[in-house]
C-alpha positions, 0 to 999 in steps of 0.5 A, spaced: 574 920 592 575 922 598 572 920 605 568 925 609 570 925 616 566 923 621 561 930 623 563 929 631 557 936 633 552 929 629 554 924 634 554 929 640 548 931 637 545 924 636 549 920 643 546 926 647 537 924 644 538 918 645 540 918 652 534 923 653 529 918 649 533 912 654 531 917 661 524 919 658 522 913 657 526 910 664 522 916 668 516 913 664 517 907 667 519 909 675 512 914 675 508 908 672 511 903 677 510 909 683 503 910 681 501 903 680 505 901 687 501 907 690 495 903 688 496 897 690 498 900 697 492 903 697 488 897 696 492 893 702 491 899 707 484 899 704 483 891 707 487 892 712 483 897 714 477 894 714 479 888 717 481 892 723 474 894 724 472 888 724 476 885 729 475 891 733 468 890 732 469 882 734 472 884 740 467 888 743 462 883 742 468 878 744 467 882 752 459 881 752 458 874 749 465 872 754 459 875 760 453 871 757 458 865 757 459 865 764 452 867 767 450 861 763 454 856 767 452 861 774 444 859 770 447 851 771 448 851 777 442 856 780 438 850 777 441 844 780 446 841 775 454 841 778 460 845 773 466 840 774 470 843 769 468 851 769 472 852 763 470 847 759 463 849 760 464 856 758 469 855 752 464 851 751 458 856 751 462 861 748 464 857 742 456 856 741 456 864 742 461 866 737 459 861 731 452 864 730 456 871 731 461 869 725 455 868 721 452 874 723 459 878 721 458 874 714 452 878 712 454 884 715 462 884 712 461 879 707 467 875 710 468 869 712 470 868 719 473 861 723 474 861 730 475 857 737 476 859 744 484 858 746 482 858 754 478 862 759 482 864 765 482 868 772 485 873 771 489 878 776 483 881 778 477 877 781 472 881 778 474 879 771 475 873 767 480 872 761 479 871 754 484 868 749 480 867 742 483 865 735 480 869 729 481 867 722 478 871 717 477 871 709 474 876 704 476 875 696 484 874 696 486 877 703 486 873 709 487 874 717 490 870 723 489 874 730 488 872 737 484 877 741 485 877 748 478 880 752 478 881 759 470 880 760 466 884 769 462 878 772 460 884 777 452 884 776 452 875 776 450 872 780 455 868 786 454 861 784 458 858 791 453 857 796 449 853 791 455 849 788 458 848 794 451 846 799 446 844 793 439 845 792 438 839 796 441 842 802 434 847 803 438 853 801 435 860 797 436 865 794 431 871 793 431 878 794 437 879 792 440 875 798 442 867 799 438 864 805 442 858 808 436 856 813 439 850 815 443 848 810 449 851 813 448 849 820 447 842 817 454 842 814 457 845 819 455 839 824 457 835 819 464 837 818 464 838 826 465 845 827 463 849 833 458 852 834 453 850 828 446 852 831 450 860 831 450 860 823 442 858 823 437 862 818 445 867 817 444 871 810 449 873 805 449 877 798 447 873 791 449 879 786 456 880 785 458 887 787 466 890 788 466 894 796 468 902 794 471 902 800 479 901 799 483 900 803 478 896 807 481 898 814 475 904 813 470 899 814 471 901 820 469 908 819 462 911 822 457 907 818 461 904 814 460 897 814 453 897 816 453 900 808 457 894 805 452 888 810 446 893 806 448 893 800 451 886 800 459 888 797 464 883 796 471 884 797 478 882 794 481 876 798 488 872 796 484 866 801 478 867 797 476 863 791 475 866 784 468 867 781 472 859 775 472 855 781 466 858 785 463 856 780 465 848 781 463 849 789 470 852 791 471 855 798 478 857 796 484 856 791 490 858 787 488 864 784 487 871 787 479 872 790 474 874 793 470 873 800 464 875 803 460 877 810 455 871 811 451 875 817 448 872 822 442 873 826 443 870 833 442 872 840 448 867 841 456 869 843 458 862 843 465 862 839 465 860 831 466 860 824 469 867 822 464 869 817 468 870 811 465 864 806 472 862 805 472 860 812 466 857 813 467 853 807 475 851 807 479 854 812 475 852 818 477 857 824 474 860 829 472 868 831 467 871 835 462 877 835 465 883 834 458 887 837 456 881 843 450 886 843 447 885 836 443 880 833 446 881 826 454 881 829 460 878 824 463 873 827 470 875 825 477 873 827 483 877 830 485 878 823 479 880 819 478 885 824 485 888 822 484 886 815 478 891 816 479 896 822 474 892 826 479 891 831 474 895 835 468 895 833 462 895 838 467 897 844 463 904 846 457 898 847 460 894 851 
C-alpha cells in the first residue's frame, strides 16, 4: 500500500483558520477589556466628579463658616471676656462649624465626612484670615483626602482693639457705629505718662471694619477726601498696624502685615500728643500735632502720617 502524501493546500488551509479563529477570539478579548476598562473609567470619573462637587461645595461653606468663627471671638471680647489665643479660639469655633456642617453633607451627599481645622493664619492682606482645613471623605468604596485653603473677608466685623486692649471696665463704648472712649483713653494715657492725655478726652474711632478706596493714600489729601474717610470711618493697610488675629488679643502692633485707623479728637486744645493712628496711641507711643490748629475735630498726626497720607499741608490755607 503506498502512503499518500501530505495535502500541503490542506494544511495552508487549516494553519491559515486557526490563525484567524486565534485573532477572532484575541480581538474579542481586547474589545471586551476596552469596554469594560471604559466603564470602570466611567464610574471612577463619575466618583471623582462628585466628589469634586462636594469638596467645591465644602469650600465655599468653608469662607462663610471661617467668617462666623472669627465674628464669634469679636462677639467674646465685645462681651467682656479676653481672646489670649485668638487662633486657638477660632479653630475652635470653626471646628464646632464644621462638624455640624459634615452632618448636614452626610444627608445631603450621602457621605461620610471627617475634618479638623490645621491652622488659622494672617495672611498677606490685613483684610482676610487664612484657612487650611483637612477634609477626609467616604462614599461606598471610594475615599478622598484633601486639604482646603480658604481665604475668609473680615470687612464688615467689628474692630475688637480697643475693647481688648481697654476692657469694658475702663468706660469705653460702642454704638452707632463708633467706638466712644470717653475717658478711658485718657486715662491709660496718663497711666502710661503720655503727654497730653486731657487731648484725647470723649475722642471717637470707627467700629466696623471697612477697607478706605483711596489708594495710593497720599490722596487723602485731595479736596474732601479725608473729611469722606473720618465720616465714613475706613481703616487702612499699615506694615506697623496690628492684624485684625492679634487685635483680637488687644494688640496695638505685631509682626504680621496690618492695618490702623484715625481716633478723632475733638478738642480746642493744640497742645502737642499721641499721633492718632491707634498703633501709636496703643504701642508706638510718639507724638504729632493738629494738622487744622483751628478745628475741633483735627487729627493729630506726625510728620510721617502726614506724608503717608498727603496731609503735609493740610489746613495751611486756615492758618
Amino acid at each position: 500500500m503506498k502512503l499518500r502524501k501530505p495535502d500541503s493546500k490542506g494544511n495552508i488551509i487549516v494553519g491559515t483558520t486557526g490563525i484567524l479563529i486565534l485573532m477572532l477570539l484575541l480581538m474579542c478579548i481586547f474589545v471586551l477589556s476596552s469596554i469594560n476598562y471604559i466603564q470602570n473609567q466611567n464610574i471612577e470619573s463619575q466618583a471623582n466628579d462628585n466628589f469634586k462637587y462636594i469638596i467645591d461645595d465644602y469650600s465655599t461653606n468653608l469662607e462663610v463658616l471661617g467668617r462666623e468663627s472669627i465674628a464669634e471671638a469679636t462677639e467674646k471680647v465685645y462681651n467682656g471676656l479676653p481672646v489670649h489665643d485668638s487662633e486657638g479660639q477660632i479653630k475652635k469655633n470653626l471646628d464646632k462649624h464644621l462638624n455640624m456642617k459634615n452632618d448636614e453633607f452626610e444627608d445631603k451627599y450621602d457621605v461620610d465626612l471627617s475634618s479638623e481645622v490645621l491652622s488659622v493664619e494672617a495672611s498677606d492682606s490685613p483684610w482676610k484670615v487664612l484657612f487650611r482645613v483637612k477634609l477626609n471623605g467616604e462614599k461606598d468604596d471610594e475615599r478622598f483626602s484633601q486639604i482646603i485653603e480658604r481665604n475668609a473677608t473680615i470687612e464688615g466685623l467689628r474692630d475688637p482693639l480697643p475693647i481688648a486692649k481697654l476692657t469694658i471696665v475702663s468706660g469705653v463704648m460702642a454704638y452707632d457705629d463708633k467706638i466712644h472712649y470717653k475717658t478711658a483713653l485718657s486715662a491709660y494715657m496718663l497711666l502710661h505718662d503720655l503727654d497730653s492725655p486731657e487731648s484725647y478726652i470723649e475722642a471717637t474711632a470707627p467700629m466696623t471694619i471697612k477697607k478706605c478706596p483711596y489708594d495710593p493714600y497720599v490722596h487723602h489729601g485731595d479736596p474732601g477726601v479725608l473729611d469722606d474717610c473720618l465720616d465714613t470711618g475706613y481703616f487702612h493697610e499699615s506694615a506697623d498696624g496690628s492684624c485684625y488675629l492679634c487685635r483680637l488679643e488687644g494688640k496695638g502692633k505685631c509682626p504680621h502685615y496690618g492695618m490702623e485707623v484715625f481716633i478723632q479728637t475733638h478738642t480746642p486744645l493744640g497742645n502737642e500728643s499721641l499721633s492718632c493712628s491707634d498703633h501709636v496711641v496703643f504701642a508706638d507711643h510718639y507724638n504729632g500735632e493738629k494738622i487744622d490748629p483751628n478745628d475741633w475735630d483735627s487729627l493729630i498726626l506726625d510728620s510721617s502720617h502726614r506724608k503717608k497720607y498727603g496731609l503735609s499741608d493740610y489746613g495751611n490755607a486756615t492758618d
